[in-house]
C-alpha atoms as a printed R data frame, in Angstrom:
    type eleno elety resid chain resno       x      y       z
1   ATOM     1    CA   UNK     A     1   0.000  0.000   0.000
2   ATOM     2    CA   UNK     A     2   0.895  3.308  -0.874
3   ATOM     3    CA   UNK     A     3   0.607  6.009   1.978
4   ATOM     4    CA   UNK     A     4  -1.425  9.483   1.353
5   ATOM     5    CA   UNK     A     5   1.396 11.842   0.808
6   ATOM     6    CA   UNK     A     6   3.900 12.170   3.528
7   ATOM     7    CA   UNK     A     7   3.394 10.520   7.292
8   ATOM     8    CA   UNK     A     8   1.483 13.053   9.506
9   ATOM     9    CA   UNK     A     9   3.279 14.300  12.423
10  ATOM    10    CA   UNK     A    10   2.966 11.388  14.635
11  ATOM    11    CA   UNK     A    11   4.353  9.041  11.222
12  ATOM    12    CA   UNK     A    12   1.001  7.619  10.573
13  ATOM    13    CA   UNK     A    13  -0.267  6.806   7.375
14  ATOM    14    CA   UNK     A    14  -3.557  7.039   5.628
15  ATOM    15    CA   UNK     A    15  -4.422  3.603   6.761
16  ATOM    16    CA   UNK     A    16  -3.771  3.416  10.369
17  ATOM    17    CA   UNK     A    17  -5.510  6.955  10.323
18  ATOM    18    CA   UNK     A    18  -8.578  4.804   9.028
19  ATOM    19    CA   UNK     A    19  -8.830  7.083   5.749
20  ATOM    20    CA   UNK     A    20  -8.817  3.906   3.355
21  ATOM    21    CA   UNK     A    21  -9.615  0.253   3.706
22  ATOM    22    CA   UNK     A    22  -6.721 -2.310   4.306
23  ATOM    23    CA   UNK     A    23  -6.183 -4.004   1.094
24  ATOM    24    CA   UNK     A    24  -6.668 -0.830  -0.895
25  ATOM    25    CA   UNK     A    25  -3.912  0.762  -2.876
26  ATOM    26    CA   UNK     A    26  -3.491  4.334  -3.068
27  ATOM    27    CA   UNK     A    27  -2.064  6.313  -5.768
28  ATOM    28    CA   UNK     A    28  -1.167  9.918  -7.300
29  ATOM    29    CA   UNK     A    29  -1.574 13.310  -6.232
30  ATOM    30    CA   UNK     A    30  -5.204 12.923  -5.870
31  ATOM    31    CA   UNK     A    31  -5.290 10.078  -3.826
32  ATOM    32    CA   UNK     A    32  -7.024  7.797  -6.473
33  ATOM    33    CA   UNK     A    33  -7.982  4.150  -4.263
34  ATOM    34    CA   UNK     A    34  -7.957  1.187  -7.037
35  ATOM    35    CA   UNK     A    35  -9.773 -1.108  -7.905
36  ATOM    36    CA   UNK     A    36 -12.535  1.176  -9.451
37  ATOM    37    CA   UNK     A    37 -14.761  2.385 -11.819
38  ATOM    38    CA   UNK     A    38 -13.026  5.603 -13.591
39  ATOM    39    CA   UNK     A    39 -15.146  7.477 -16.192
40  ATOM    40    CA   UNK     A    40 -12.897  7.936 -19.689
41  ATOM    41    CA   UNK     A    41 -13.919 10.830 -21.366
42  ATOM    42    CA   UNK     A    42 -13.159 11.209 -25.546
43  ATOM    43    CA   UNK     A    43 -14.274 13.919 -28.196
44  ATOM    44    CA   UNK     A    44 -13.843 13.120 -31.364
45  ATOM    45    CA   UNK     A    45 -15.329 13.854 -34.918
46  ATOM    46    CA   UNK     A    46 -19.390 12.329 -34.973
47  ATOM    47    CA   UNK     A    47 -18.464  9.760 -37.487
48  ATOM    48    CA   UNK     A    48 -20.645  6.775 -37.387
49  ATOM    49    CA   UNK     A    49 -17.793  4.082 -36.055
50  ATOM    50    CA   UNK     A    50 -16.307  6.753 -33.924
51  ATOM    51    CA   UNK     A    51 -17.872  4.897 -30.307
52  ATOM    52    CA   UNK     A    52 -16.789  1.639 -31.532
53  ATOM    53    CA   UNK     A    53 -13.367  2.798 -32.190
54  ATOM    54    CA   UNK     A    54 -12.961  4.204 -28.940
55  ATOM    55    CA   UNK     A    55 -14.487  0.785 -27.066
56  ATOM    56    CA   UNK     A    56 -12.148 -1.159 -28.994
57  ATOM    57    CA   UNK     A    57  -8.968  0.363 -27.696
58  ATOM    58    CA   UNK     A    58  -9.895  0.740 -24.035
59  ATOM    59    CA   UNK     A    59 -10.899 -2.883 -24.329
60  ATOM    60    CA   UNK     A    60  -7.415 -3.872 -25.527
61  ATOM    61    CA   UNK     A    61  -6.498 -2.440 -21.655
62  ATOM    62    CA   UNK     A    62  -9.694 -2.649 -19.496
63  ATOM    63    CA   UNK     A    63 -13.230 -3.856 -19.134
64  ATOM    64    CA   UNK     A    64 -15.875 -1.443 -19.448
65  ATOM    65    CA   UNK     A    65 -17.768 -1.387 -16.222
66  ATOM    66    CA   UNK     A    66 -20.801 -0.891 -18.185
67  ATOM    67    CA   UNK     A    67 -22.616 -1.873 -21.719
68  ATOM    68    CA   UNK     A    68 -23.930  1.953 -21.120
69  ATOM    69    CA   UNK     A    69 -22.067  4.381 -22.557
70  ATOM    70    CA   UNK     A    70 -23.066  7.860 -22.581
71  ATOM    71    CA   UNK     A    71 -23.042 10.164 -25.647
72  ATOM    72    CA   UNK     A    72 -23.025 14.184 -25.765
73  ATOM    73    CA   UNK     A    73 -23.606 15.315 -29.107
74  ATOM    74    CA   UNK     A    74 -22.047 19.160 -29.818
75  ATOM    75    CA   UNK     A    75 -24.462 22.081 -30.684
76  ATOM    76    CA   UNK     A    76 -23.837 21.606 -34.359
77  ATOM    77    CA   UNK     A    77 -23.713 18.084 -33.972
78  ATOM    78    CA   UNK     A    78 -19.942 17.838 -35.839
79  ATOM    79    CA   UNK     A    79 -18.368 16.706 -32.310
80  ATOM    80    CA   UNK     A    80 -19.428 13.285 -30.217
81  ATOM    81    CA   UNK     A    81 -18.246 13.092 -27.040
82  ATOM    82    CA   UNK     A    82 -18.342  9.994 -24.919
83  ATOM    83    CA   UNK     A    83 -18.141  8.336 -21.741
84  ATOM    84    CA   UNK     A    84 -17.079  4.700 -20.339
85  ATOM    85    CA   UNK     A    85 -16.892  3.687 -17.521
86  ATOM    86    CA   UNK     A    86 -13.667  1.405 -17.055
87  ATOM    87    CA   UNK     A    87 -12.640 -0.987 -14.360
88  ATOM    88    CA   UNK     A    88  -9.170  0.139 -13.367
89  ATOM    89    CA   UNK     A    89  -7.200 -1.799 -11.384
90  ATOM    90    CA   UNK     A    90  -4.159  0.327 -11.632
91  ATOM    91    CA   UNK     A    91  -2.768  3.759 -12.642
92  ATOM    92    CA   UNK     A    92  -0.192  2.189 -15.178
93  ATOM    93    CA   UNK     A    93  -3.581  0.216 -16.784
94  ATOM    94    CA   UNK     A    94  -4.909  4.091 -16.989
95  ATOM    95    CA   UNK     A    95  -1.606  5.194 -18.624
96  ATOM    96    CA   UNK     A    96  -1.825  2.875 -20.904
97  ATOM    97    CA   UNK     A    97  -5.628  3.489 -22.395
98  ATOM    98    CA   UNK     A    98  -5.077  7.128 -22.223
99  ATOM    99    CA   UNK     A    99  -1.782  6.864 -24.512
100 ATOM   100    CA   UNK     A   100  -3.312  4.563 -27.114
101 ATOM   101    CA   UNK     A   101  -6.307  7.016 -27.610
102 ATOM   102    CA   UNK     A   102  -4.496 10.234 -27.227
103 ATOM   103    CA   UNK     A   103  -2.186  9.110 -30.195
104 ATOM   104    CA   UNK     A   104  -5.471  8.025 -32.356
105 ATOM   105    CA   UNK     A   105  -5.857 10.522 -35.406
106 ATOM   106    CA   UNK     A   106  -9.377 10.361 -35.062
107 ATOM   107    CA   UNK     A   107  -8.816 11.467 -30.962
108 ATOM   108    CA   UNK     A   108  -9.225 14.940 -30.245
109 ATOM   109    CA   UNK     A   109  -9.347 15.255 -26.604
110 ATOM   110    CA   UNK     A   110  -9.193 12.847 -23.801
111 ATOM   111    CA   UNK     A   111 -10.763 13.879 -20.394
């Protein structure tokens, strides 16, 4: 387990404090406990394969937590932005699936 930031001022870490669960790991600045359900957000030209693109690379990495995935059409409807919902069980398994789509031509933002 990885502590939250440094020891307090007694040299107790987030778990003997009680702040996460034994068995837990901890990671990153913001404290991100794994495993869990992290929302992958992508923006890309509306182009009709566009969602299934995006589905296939993050399963090359990751299950998708859900068969739901939500869609956000721009005002003039030339943008599509989605959401899925992964199960990470790491930050390096996050690395990876943001990498593979951020390199993607047809990417044009990753959230």
């Amino acid at each position: 387990m990885v502590a939250l930031g440094a020891p307090g001022r007694m040299g107790r870490d987030a778990q003997s404090l009680g702040i996460i669960a034994p068995g837990k790991l901890i990671t990153g600045e913001r404290g991100m406990e794994f495993p869990c359900v992290f929302p992958v957000k992508v923006m890309g030209a509306n182009q009709e394969d566009f969602e299934s693109l995006v589905i296939e690379i993050i399963r090359k990495h990751a299950t998708v937590a859900e068969e739901v995935v939500s869609r956000r059409l721009s005002r003039g409807g030339r943008f599509l932005s989605l959401t899925v919902r992964v199960n990470a069980e790491n930050q390096e398994q996050l690395d990876k699936i943001y990498r593979e789509l951020s390199v993607h031509e047809r990417v044009l933002m990753i959230l």
